[in-house]
BANU-536085 format. One record per atom (N, C-alpha, C): residue number from 1; residue in three letters; atom name; x, y, z. Coordinates in nm, 4 decimals, always signed. Example, Ala and Ser with C-alpha at 12.3 -4.5 7.8 and 13.67 -1.06 7.14 Angstrom:
<node><num>1</num><residu>ALA</residu><atome>N</atome><x>+1.3190</x><y>-0.5690</y><z>+0.7800</z></node>
<node><num>1</num><residu>ALA</residu><atome>CA</atome><x>+1.2300</x><y>-0.4500</y><z>+0.7800</z></node>
<node><num>1</num><residu>ALA</residu><atome>C</atome><x>+1.3200</x><y>-0.3300</y><z>+0.7800</z></node>
<node><num>2</num><residu>SER</residu><atome>N</atome><x>+1.2850</x><y>-0.2250</y><z>+0.7080</z></node>
<node><num>2</num><residu>SER</residu><atome>CA</atome><x>+1.3670</x><y>-0.1060</y><z>+0.7140</z></node>
<node><num>2</num><residu>SER</residu><atome>C</atome><x>+1.2900</x><y>+0.0030</y><z>+0.7870</z></node>
This chain:
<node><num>1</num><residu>UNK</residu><atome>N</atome><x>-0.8240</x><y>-0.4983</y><z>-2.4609</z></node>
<node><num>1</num><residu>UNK</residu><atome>CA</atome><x>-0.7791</x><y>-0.4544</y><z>-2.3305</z></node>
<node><num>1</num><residu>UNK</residu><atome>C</atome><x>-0.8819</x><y>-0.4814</y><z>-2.2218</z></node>
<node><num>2</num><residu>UNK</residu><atome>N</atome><x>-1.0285</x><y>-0.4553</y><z>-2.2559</z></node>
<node><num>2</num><residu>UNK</residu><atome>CA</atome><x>-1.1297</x><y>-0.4858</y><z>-2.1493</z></node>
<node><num>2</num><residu>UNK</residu><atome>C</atome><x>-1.1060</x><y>-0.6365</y><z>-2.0640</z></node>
<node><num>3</num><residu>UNK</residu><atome>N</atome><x>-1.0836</x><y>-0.7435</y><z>-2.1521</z></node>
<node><num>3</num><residu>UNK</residu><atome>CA</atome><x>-1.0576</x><y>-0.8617</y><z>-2.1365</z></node>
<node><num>3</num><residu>UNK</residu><atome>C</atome><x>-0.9147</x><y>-0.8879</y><z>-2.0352</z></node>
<node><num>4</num><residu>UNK</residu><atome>N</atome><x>-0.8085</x><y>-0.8067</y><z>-2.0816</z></node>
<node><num>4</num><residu>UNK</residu><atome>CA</atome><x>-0.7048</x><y>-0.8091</y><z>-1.9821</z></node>
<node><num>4</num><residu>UNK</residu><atome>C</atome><x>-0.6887</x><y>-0.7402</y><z>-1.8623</z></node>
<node><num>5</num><residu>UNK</residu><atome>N</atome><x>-0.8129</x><y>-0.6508</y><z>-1.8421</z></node>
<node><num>5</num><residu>UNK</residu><atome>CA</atome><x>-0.8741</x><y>-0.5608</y><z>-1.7387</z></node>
<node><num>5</num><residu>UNK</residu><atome>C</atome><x>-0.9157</x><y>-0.6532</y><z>-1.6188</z></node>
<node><num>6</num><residu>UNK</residu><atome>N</atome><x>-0.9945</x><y>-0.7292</y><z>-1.6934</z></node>
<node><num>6</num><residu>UNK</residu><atome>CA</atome><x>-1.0957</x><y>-0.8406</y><z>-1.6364</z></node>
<node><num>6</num><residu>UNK</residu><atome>C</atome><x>-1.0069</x><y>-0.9675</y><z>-1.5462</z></node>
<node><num>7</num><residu>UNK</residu><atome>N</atome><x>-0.8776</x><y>-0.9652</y><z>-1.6315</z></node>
<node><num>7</num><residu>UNK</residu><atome>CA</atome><x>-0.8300</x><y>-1.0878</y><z>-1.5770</z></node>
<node><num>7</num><residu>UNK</residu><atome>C</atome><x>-0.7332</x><y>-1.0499</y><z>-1.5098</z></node>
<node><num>8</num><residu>UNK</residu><atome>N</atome><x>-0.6592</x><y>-0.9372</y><z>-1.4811</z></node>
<node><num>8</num><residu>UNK</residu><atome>CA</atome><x>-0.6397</x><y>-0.8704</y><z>-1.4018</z></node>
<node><num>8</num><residu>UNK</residu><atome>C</atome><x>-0.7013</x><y>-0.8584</y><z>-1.2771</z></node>
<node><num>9</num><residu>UNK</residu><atome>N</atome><x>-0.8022</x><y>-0.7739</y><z>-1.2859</z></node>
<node><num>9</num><residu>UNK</residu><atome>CA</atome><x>-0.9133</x><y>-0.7498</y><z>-1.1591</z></node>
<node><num>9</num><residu>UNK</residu><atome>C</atome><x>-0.9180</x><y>-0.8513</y><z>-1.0881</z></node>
<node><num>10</num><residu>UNK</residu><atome>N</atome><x>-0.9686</x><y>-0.9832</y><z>-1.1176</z></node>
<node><num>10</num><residu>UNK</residu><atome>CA</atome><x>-0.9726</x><y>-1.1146</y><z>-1.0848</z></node>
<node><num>10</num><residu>UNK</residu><atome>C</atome><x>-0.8826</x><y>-1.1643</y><z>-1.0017</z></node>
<node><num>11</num><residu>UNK</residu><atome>N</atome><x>-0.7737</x><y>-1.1665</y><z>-1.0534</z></node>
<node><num>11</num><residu>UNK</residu><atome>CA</atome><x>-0.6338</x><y>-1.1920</y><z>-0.9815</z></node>
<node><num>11</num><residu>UNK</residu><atome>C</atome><x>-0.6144</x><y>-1.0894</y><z>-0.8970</z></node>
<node><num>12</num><residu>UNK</residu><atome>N</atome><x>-0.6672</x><y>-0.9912</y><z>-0.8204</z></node>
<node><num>12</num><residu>UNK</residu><atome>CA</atome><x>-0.6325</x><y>-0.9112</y><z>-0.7707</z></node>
<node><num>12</num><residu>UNK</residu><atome>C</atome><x>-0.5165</x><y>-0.8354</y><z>-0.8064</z></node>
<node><num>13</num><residu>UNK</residu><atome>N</atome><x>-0.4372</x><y>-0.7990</y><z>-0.9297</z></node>
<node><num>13</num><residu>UNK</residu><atome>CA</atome><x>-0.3272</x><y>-0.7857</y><z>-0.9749</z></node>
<node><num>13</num><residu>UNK</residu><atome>C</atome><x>-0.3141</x><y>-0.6389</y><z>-1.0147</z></node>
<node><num>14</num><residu>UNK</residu><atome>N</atome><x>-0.2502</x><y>-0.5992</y><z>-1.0719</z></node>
<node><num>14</num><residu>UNK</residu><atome>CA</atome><x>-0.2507</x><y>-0.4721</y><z>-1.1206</z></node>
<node><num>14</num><residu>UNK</residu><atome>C</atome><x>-0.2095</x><y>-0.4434</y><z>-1.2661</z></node>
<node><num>15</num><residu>UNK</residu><atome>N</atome><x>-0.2575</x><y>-0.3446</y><z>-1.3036</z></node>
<node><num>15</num><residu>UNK</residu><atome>CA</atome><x>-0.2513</x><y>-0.2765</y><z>-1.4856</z></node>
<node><num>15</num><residu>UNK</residu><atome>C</atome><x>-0.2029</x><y>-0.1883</y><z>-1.4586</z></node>
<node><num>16</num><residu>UNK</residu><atome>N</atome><x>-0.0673</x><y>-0.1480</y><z>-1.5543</z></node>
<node><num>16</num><residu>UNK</residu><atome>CA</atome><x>-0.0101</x><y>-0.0236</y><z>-1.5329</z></node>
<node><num>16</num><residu>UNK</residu><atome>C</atome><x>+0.0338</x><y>+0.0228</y><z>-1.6767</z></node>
<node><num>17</num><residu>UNK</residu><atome>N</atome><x>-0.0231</x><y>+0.1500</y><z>-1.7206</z></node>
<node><num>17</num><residu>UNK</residu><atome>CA</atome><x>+0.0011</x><y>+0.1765</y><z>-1.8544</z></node>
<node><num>17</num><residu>UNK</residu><atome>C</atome><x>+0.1081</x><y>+0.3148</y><z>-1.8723</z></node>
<node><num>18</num><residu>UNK</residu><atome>N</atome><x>+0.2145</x><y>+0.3235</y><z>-1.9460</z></node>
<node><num>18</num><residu>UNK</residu><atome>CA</atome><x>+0.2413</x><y>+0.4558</y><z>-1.9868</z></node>
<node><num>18</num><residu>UNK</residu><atome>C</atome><x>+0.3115</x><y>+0.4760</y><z>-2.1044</z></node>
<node><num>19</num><residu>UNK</residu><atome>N</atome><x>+0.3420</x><y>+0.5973</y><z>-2.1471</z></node>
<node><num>19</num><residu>UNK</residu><atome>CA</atome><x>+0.3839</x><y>+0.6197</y><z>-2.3077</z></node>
<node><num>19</num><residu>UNK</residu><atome>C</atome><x>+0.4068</x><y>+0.7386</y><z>-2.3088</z></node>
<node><num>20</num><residu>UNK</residu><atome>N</atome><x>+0.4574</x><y>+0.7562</y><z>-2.4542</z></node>
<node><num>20</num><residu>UNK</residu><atome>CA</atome><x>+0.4989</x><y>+0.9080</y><z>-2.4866</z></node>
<node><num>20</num><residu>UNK</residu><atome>C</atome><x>+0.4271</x><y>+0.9632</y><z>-2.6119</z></node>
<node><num>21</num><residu>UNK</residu><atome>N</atome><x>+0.3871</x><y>+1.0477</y><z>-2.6396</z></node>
<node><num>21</num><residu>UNK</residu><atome>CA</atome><x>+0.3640</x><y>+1.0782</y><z>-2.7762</z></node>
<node><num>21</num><residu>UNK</residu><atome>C</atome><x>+0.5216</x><y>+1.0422</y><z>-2.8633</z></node>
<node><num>22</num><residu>UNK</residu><atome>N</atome><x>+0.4593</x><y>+0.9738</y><z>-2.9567</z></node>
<node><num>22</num><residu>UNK</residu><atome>CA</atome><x>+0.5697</x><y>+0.9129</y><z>-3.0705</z></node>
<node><num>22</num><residu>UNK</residu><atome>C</atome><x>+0.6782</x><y>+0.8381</y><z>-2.9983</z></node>
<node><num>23</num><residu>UNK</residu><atome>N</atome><x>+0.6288</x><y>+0.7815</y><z>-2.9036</z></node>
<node><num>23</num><residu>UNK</residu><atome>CA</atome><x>+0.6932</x><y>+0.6649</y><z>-2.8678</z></node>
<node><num>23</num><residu>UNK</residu><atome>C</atome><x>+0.6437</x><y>+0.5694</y><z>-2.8233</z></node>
<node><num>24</num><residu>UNK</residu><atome>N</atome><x>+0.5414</x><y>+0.5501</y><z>-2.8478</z></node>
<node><num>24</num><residu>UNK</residu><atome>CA</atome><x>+0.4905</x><y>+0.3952</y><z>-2.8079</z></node>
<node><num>24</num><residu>UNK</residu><atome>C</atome><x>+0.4497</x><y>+0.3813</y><z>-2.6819</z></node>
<node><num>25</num><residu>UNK</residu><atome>N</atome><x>+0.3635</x><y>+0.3040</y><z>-2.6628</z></node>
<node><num>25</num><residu>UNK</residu><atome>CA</atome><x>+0.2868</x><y>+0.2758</y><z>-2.5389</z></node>
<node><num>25</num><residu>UNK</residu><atome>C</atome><x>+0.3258</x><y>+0.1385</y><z>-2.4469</z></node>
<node><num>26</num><residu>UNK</residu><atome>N</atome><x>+0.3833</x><y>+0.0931</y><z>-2.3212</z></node>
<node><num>26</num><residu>UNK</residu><atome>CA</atome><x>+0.4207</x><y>+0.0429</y><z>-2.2363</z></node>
<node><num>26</num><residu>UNK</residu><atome>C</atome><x>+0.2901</x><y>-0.0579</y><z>-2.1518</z></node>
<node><num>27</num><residu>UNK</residu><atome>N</atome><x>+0.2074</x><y>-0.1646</y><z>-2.1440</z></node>
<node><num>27</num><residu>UNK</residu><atome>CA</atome><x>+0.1345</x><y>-0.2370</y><z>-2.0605</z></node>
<node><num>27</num><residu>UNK</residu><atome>C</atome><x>+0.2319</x><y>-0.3168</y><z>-1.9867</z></node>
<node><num>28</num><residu>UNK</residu><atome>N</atome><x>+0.2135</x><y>-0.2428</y><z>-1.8308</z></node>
<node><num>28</num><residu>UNK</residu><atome>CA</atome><x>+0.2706</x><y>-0.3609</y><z>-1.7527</z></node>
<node><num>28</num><residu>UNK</residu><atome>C</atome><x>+0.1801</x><y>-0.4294</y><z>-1.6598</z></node>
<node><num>29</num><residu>UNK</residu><atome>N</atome><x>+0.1262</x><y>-0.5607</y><z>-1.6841</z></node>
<node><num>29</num><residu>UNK</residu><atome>CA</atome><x>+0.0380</x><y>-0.6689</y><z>-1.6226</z></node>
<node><num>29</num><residu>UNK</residu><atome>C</atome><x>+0.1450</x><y>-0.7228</y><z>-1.4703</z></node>
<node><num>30</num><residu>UNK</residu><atome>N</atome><x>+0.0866</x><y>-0.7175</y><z>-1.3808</z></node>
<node><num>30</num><residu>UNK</residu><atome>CA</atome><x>+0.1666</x><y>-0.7741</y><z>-1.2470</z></node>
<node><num>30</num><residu>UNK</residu><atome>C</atome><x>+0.0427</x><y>-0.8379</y><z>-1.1759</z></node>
<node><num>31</num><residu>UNK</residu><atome>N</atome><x>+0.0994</x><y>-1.0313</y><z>-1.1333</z></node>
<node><num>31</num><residu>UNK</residu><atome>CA</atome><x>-0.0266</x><y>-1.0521</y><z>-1.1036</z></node>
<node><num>31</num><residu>UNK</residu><atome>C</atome><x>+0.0278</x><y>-1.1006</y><z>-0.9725</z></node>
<node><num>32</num><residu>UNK</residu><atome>N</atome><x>-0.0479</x><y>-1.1534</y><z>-0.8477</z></node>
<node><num>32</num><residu>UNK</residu><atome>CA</atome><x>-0.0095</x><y>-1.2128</y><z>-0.7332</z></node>
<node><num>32</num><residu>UNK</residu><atome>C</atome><x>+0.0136</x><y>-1.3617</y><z>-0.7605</z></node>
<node><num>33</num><residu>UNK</residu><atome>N</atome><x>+0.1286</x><y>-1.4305</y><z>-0.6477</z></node>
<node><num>33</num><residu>UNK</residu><atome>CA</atome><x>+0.1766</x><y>-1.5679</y><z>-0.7100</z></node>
<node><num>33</num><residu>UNK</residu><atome>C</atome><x>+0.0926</x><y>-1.6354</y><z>-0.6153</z></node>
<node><num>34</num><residu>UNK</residu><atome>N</atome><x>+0.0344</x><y>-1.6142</y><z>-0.5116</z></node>
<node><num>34</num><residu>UNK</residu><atome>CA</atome><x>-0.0661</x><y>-1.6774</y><z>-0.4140</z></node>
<node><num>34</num><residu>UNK</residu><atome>C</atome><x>-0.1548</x><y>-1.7487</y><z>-0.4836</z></node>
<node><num>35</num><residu>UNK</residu><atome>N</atome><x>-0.2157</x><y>-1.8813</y><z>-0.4106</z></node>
<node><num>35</num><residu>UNK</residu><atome>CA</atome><x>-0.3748</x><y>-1.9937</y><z>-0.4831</z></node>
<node><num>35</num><residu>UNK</residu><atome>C</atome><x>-0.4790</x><y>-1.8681</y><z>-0.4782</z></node>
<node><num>36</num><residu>UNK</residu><atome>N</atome><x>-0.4636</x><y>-1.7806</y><z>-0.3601</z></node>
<node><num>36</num><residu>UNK</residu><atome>CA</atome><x>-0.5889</x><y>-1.6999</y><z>-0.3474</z></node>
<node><num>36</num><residu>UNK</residu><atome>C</atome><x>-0.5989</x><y>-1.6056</y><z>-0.4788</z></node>
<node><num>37</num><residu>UNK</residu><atome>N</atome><x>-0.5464</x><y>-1.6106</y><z>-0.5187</z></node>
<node><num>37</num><residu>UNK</residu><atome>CA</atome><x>-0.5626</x><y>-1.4926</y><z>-0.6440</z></node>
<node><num>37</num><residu>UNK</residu><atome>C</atome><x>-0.6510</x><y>-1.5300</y><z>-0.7469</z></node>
<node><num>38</num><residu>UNK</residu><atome>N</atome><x>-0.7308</x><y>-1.6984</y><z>-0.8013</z></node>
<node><num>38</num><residu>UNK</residu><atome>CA</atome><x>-0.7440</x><y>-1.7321</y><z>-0.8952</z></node>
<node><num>38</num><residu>UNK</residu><atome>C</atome><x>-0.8757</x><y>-1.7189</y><z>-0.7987</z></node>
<node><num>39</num><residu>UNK</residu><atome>N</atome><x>-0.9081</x><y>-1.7087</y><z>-0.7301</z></node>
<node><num>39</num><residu>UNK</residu><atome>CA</atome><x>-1.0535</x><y>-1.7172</y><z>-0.6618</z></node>
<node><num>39</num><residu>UNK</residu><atome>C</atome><x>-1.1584</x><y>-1.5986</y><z>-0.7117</z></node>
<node><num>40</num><residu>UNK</residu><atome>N</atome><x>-1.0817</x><y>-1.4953</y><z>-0.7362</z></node>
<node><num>40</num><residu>UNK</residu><atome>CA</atome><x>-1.1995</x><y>-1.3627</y><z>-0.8209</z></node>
<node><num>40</num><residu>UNK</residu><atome>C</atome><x>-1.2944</x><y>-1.4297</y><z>-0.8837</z></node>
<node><num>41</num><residu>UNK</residu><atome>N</atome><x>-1.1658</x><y>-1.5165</y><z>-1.0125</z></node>
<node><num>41</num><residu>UNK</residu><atome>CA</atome><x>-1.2468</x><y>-1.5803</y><z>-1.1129</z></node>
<node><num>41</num><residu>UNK</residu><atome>C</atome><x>-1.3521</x><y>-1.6794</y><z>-1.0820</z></node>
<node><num>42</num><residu>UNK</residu><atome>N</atome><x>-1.3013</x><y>-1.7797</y><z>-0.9809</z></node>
<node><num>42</num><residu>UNK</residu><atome>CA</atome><x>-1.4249</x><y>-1.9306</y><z>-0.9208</z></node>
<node><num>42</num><residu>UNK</residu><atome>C</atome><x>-1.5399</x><y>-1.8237</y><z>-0.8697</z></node>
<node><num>43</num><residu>UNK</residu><atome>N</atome><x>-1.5211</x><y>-1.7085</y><z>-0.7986</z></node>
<node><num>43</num><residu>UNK</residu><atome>CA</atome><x>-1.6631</x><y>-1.6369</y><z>-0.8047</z></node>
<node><num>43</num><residu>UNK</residu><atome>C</atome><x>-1.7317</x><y>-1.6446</y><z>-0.8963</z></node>
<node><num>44</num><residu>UNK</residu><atome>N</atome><x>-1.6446</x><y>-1.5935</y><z>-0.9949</z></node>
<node><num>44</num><residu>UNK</residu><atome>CA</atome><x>-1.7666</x><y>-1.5725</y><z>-1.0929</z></node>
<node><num>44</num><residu>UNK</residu><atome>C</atome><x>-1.8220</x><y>-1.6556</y><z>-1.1302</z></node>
<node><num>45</num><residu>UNK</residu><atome>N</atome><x>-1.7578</x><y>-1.7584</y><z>-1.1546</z></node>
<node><num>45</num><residu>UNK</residu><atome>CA</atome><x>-1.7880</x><y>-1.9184</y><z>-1.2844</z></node>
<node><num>45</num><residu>UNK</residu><atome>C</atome><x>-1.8813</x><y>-1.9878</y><z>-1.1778</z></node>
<node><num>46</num><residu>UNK</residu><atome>N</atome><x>-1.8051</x><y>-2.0310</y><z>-1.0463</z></node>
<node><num>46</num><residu>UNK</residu><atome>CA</atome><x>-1.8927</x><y>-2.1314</y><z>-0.9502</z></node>
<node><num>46</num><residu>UNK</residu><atome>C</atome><x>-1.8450</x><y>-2.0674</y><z>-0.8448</z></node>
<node><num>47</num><residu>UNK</residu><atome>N</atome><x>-1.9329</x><y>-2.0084</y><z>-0.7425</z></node>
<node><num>47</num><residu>UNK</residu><atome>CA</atome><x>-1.9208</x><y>-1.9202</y><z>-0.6100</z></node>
<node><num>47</num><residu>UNK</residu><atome>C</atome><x>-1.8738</x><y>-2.0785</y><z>-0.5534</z></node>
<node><num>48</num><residu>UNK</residu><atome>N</atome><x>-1.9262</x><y>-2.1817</y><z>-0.4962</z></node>
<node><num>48</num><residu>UNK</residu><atome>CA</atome><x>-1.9086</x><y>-2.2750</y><z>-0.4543</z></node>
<node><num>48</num><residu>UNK</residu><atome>C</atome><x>-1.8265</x><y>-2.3685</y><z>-0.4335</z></node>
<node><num>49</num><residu>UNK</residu><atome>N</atome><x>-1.7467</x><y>-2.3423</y><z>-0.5549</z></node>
<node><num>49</num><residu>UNK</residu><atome>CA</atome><x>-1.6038</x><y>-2.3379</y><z>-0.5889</z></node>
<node><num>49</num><residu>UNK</residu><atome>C</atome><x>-1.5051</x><y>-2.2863</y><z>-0.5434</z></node>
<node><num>50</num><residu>UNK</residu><atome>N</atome><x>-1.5805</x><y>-2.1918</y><z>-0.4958</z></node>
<node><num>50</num><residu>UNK</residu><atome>CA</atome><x>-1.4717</x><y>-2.0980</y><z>-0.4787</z></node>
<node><num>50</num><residu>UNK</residu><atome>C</atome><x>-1.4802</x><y>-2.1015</y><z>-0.3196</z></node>
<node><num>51</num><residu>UNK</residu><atome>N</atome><x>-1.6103</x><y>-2.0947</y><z>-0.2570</z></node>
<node><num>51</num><residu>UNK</residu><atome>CA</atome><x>-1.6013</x><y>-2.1819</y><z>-0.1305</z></node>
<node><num>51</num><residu>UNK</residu><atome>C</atome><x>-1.5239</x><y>-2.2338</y><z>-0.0958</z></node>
<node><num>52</num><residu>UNK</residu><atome>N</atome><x>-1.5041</x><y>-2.3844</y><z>-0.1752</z></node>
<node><num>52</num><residu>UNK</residu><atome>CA</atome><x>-1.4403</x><y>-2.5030</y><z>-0.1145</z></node>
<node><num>52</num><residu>UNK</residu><atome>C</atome><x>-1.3362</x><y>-2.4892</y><z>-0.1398</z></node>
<node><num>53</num><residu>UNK</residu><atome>N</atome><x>-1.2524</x><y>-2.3752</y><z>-0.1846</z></node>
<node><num>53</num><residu>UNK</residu><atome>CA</atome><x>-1.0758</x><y>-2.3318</y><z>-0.2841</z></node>
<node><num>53</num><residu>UNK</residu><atome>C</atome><x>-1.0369</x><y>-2.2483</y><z>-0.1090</z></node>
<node><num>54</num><residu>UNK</residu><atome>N</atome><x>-1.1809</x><y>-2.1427</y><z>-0.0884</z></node>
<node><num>54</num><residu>UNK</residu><atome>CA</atome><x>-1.1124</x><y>-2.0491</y><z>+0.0640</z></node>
<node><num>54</num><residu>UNK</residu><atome>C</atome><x>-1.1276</x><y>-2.1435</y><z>+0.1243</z></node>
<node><num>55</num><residu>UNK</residu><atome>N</atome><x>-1.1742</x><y>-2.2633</y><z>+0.1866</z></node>
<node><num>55</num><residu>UNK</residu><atome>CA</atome><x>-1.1979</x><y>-2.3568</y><z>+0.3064</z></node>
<node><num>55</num><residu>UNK</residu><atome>C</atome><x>-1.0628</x><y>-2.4119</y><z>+0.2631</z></node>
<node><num>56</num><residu>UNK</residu><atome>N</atome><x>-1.0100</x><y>-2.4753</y><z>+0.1881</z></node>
<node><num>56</num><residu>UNK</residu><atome>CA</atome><x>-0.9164</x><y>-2.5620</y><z>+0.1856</z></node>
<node><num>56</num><residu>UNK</residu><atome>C</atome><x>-0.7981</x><y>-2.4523</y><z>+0.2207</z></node>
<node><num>57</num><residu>UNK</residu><atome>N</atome><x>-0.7642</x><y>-2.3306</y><z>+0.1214</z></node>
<node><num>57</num><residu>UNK</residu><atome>CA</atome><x>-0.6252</x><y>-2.2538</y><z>+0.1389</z></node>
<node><num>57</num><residu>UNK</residu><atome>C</atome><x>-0.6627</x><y>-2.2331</y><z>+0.3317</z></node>
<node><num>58</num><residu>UNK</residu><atome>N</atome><x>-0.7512</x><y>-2.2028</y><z>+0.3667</z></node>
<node><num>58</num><residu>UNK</residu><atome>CA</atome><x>-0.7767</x><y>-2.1755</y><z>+0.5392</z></node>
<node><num>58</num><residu>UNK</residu><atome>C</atome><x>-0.7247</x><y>-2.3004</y><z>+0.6204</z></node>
<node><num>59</num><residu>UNK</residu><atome>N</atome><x>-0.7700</x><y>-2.3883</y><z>+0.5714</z></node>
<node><num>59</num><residu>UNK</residu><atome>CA</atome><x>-0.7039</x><y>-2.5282</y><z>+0.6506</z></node>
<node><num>59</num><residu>UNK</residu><atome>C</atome><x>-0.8231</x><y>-2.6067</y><z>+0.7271</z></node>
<node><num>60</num><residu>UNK</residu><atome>N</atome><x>-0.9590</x><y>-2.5340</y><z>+0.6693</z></node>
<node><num>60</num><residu>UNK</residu><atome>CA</atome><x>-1.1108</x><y>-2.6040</y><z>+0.7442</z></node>
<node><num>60</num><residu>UNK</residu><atome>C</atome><x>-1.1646</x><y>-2.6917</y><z>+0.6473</z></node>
């Protein structure tokens, strides 16, 4: 789950969990359909990257 936390967060998206006792537990993952959403991640990997991803979606 940490891992789907992560890629979540990233995407700016949201985690939504719920359940019942003796009924099972529900993960609902919802992510944004926007280019800007994959940019969390180019932070992390290559900031610079991720630079040239906001300059281009901006139109500079």
């Amino acid at each position: 789950m940490s891992i789907v936390r992560w890629v979540v967060d990233a995407h700016g998206g949201k985690l939504r969990v719920s359940g019942n006792r003796g009924g099972g537990t529900v993960f609902e993952v919802s992510l944004p359909t926007s280019g800007r959403s994959l940019l969390g991640i180019y932070d992390h990997l290559d900031p610079r990257a991720a630079a040239r991803t906001r300059a281009a979606l901006d139109g500079k």
